[in-house]
N, C-alpha and C positions, 0 to 999 in steps of 0.2 A: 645302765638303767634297767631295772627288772624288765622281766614280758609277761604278760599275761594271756592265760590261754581262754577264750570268751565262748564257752560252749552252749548253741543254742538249740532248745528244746521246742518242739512244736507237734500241735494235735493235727495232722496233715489231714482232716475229715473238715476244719472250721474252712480251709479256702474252696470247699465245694461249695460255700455257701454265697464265696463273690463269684462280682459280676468283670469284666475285663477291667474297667475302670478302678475298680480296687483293688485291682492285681499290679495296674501301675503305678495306682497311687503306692504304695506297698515301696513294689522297685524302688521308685524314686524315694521316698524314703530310704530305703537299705543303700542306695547309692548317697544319698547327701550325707548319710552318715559315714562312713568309710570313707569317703572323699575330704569331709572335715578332716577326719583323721590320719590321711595321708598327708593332706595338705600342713595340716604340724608335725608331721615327720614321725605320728604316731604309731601308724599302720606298718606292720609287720605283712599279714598275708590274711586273707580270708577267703572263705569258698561256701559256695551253698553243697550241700548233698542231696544225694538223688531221693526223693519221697519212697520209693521202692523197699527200703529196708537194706539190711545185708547180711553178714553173718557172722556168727558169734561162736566161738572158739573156746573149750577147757577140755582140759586133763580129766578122764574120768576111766577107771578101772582098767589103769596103767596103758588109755591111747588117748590121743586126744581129739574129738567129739564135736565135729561142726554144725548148727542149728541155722539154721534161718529164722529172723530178725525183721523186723520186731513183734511181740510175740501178743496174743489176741488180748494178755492180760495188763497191757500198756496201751494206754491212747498216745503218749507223747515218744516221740518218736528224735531222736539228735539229726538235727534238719542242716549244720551249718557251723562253721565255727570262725571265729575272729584269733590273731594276735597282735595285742597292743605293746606297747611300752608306756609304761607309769609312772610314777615315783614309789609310788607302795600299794597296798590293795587300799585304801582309804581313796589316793588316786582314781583309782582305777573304775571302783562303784560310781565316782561323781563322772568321769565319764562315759559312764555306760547309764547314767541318768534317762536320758532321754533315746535311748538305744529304741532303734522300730519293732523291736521283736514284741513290745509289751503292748504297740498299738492292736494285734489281735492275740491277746492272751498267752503268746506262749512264756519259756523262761528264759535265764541266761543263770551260769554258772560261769564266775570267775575263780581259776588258777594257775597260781603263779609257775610259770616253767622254772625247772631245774636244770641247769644244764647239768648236775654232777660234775664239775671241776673240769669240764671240758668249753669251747670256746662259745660263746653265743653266735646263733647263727643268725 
């Protein structure tokens, strides 16, 4: 069965704006969802990342050039990621339907992992 890699984007400035109670409302949210989806055998692995940023890596005038992330001219920041298993990307959008990320505006980007002809882990 494919997997899908669920990358989530988020404005880490909107949760200055809750209060504790909607920080758990939140969680629990992000928990009922992932648990759904362990619970049908969906869930691969998923993790929050640190709101801090990190760093971001290229080649440039033959070394390669490490910056610090994320940068003033982005608000959204890759907060987190999911791996599911689908049937296809059609699949995959109707379960990420009601995903909690869209309860405070951020995104999700779905794609599909490649193993390249090696084994699915």
């Amino acid at each position: 069965m494919p997997k899908y890699m669920l990358v989530l984007r988020d404005d880490p400035s909107v949760f200055t704006t809750y209060g504790p109670g909607d920080m758990q409302r939140i969680l629990e949210a992000y928990n009922a969802w992932s648990g759904r989806m362990a619970q049908e055998g969906r869930l691969v692995r998923g993790h929050k990342l640190t709101d801090q940023g990190g760093r971001t890596m290229k080649k440039a005038g033959g070394r390669v050039v490490t910056k610090d992330g994320p940068f003033v001219e982005t608000k959204e920041i890759v907060s987190g990621y999911f791996i599911i298993a689908a049937d296809s990307y059609d699949h995959a959008v109707k379960l990420c339907a009601d995903h909690p990320v869209f309860s405070h505006d951020g995104t999700l980007e779905i794609r599909e992992v490649d193993f390249m002809g090696g084994p699915e882990e």
